[in-house]
C-alpha positions in Angstrom: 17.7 29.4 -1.6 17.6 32.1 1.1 17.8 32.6 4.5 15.2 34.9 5.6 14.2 37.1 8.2 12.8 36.6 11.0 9.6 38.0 9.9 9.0 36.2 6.9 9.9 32.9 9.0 6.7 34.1 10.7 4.4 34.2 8.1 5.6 31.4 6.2 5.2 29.3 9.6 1.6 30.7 9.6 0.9 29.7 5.8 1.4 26.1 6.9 -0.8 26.4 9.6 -3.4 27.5 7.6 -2.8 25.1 4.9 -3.8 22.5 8.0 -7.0 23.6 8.0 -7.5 22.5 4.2 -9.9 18.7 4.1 -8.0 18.3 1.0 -6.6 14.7 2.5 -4.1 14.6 0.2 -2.6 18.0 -0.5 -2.5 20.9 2.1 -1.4 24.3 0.9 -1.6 27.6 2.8 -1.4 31.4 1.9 -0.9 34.9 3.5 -0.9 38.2 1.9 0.9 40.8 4.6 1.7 44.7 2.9 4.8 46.4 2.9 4.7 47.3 6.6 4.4 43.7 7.6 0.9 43.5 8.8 -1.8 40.6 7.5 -3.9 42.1 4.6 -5.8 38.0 3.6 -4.8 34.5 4.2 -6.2 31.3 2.5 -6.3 27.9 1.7 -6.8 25.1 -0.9 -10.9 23.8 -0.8 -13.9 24.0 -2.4 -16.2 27.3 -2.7 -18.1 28.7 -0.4 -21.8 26.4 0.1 -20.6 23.6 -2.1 -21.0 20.4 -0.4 -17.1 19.6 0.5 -18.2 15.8 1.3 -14.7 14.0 1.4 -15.9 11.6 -1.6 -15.4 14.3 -3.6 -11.6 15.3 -2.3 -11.2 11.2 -3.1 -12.2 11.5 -6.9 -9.3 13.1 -8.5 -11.1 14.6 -11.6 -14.2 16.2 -9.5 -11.6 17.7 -7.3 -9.7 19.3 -9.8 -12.7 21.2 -12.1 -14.0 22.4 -7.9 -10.7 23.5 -6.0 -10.0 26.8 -5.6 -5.7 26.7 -4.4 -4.9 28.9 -1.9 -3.2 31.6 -3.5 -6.3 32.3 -5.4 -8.6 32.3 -2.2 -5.9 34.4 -0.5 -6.3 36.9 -3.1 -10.4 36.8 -3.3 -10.6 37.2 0.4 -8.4 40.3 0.4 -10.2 43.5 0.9 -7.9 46.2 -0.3 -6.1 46.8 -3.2 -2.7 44.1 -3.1 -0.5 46.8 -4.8 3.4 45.7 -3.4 2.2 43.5 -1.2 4.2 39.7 -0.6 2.7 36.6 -0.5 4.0 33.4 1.5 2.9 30.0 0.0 3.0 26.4 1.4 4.1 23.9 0.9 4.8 24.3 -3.0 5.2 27.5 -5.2 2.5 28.8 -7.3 0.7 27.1 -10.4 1.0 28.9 -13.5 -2.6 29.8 -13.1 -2.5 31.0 -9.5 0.9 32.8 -10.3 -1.1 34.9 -13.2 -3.5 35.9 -10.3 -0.9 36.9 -8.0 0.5 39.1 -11.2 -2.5 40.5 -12.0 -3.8 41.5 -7.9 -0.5 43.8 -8.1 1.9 41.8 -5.5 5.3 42.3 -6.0 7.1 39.5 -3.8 6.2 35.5 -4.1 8.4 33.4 -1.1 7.6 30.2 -1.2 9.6 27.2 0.4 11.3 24.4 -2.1 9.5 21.5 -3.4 10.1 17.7 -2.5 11.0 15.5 -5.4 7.5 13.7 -5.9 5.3 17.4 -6.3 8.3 18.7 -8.8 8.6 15.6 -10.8 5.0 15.9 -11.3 4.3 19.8 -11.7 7.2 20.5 -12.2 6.6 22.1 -15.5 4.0 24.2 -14.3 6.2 25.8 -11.3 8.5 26.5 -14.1 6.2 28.5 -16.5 5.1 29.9 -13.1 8.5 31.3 -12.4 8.8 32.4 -16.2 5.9 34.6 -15.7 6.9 35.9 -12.5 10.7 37.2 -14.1 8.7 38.4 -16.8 6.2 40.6 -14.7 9.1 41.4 -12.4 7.6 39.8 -9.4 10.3 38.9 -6.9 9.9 35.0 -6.4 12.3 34.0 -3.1 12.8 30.3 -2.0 13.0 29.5 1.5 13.9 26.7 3.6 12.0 26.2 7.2 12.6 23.0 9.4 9.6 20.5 9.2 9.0 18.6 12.6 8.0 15.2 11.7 5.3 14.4 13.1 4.4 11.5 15.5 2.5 9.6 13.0 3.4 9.6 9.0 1.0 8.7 6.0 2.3 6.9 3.0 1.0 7.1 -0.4 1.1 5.3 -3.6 1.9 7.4 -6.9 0.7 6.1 -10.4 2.6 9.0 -12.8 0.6 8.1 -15.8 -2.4 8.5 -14.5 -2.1 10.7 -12.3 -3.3 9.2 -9.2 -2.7 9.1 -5.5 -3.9 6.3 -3.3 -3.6 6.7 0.5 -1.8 3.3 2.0 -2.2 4.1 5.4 -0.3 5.3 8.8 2.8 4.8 11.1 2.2 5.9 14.7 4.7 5.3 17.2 3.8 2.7 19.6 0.3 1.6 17.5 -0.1 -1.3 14.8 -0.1 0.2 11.4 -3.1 1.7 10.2 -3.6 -0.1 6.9 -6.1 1.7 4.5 -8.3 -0.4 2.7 -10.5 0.3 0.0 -13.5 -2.9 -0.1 -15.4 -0.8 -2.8 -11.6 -0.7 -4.7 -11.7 -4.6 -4.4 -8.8 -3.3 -1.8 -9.2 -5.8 1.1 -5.5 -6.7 2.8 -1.9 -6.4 2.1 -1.9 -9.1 -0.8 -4.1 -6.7 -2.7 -2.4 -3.4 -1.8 1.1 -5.3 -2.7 -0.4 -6.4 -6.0 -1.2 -2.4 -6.8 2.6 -1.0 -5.6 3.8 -4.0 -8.0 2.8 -2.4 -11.1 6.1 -0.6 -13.4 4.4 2.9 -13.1 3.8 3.5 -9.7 6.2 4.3 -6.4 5.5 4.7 -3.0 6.2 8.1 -0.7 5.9 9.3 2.7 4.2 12.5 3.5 7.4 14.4 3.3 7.9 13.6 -0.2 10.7 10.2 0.6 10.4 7.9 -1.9 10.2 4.7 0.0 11.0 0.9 -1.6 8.5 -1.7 -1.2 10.8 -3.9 0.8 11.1 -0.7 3.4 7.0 0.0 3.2 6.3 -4.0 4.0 8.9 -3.8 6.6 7.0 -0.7 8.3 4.3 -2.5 8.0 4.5 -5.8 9.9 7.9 -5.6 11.7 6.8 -3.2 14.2 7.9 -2.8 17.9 7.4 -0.3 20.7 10.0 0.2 23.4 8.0 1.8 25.9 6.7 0.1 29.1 3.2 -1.2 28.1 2.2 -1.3 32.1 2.0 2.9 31.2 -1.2 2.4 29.1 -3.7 3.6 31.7 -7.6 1.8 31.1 -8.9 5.0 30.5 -6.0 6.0 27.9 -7.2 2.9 26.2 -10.7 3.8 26.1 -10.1 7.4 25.1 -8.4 6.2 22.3 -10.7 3.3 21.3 -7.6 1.1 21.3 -6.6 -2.0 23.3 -3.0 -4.1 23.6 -1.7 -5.5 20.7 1.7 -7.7 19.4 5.3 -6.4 20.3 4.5 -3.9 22.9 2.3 -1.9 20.7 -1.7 -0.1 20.5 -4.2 -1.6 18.1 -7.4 0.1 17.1 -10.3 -1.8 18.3 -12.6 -3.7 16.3 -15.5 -1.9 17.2 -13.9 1.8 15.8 -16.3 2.9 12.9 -13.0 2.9 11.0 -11.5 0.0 12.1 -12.4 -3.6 10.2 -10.4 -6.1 11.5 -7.1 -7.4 13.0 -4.3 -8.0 10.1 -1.4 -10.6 10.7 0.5 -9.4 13.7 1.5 -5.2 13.8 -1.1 -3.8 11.4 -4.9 -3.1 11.4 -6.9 -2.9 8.4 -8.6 0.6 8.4 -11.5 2.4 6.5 -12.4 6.2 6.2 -10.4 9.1 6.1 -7.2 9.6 7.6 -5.3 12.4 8.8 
């Protein structure tokens, strides 16, 4: 691990800005291409191609997903316009598949920095970023690791992980100050906590937060429904409220309201139950 210029702080900080503008819900990655005189030669991120219908039911069925995605390196690379000869690329928020690291070989770029992976993405590609690496010493393309401060954000998604599947099911959202937003699934036969409990309960699966934390079930049903907000509730302003589509809930705290598209119902105390497509 390296601590790297300021100029490559730059563009990695601007590979995960562009990896926000992925509708991948559940995996966000970002590229740049800059040349040897630090200017921006293509940037790109992970999505479907050009035309497709991108409809989020898709970026919810694993499989489809997978056979349309093009990751970001590769859409960096497409995009690009000149020839890539010694040119460095900056990937977030995990290094390059073996696939997209035998594009980045073959384009001509010379320098791969890409920032180090949180348990959960290593211990499931792990593998892959390794034969990815491989390649890369082989080829003599310079791979560097950096490491650049996340801000957590004000609200945090929590997902559930089934390793032998291979799966990824969104639980919902912490916000400070609101109810949980717990994501149900009615089409899943996912209608409350009992059912989303009964799902984390089985052997192969384990929760995480969005920065890759593993979190215990004791600590997710805690987050859940022992909530509290410290700030002054006589701040909410009426037309905060109705901005927001929320009204006054339990311990100080925000509750969507009933009548949000997304929003199906009151759960027991600090947490909604919430359809749709979370962010």
């Amino acid at each position: 691990m390296i601590d790297l210029i300021k100029w490559d702080k730059r563009f990695m900080e601007m590979a995960k800005l562009i990896a926000s503008w992925s509708k991948d819900p559940s995996t966000k990655c970002g590229a740049v291409i800059t040349d040897p005189n630090k200017r921006i030669i293509s940037m790109g991120f992970n999505g479907f191609p050009a035309g497709t219908s991108d409809d989020m039911d898709l970026y919810q069925d694993r499989k489809r997903k997978y056979r349309r995605v093009i990751h970001a390196e590769k859409n960096a690379i497409l995009f690009a316009k000149q020839d890539l000869s010694n040119c460095k690329i900056y990937v977030w928020p995990m290094p390059p598949c073996a696939q997209c690291a035998a594009a980045i070989i073959q384009s001509g770029i010379k320098t791969v920095v890409s920032v180090k992976c949180d348990i959960d993405k290593t211990s499931r590609w792990g593998d892959d970023f390794q034969e990815a690496i491989k390649m890369n010493k082989e080829s003599r393309v310079e791979y560097m690791e950096m490491t650049l401060k996340q801000e957590k954000k004000m609200g945090t998604n929590y997902y559930l992980i089934d390793k032998e599947r291979d799966e990824e099911y969104h639980l919902g959202k912490s916000s400070a100050g609101w109810c949980f937003a717990l994501h149900v699934s009615p089409e899943e036969n996912i209608h409350d906590l009992s059912d989303i409990l009964n799902k984390i309960k089985q052997p192969s699966k384990h929760i995480i937060n969005e920065y890759g934390d593993k979190i215990t079930t004791e600590e997710f049903l805690e987050i859940v429904t022992e909530r509290a907000w410290k700030n002054n509730a006589d701040n909410i302003t009426d037309l905060f409220l109705k901005e927001n589509q929320a009204e006054t809930g339990p311990n100080n705290l925000l509750r969507s309201k009933i009548d949000n598209v997304h929003c199906i119902g009151h759960g027991a105390g600090t947490y909604d139950f919430i359809i749709g497509v979370f962010v």
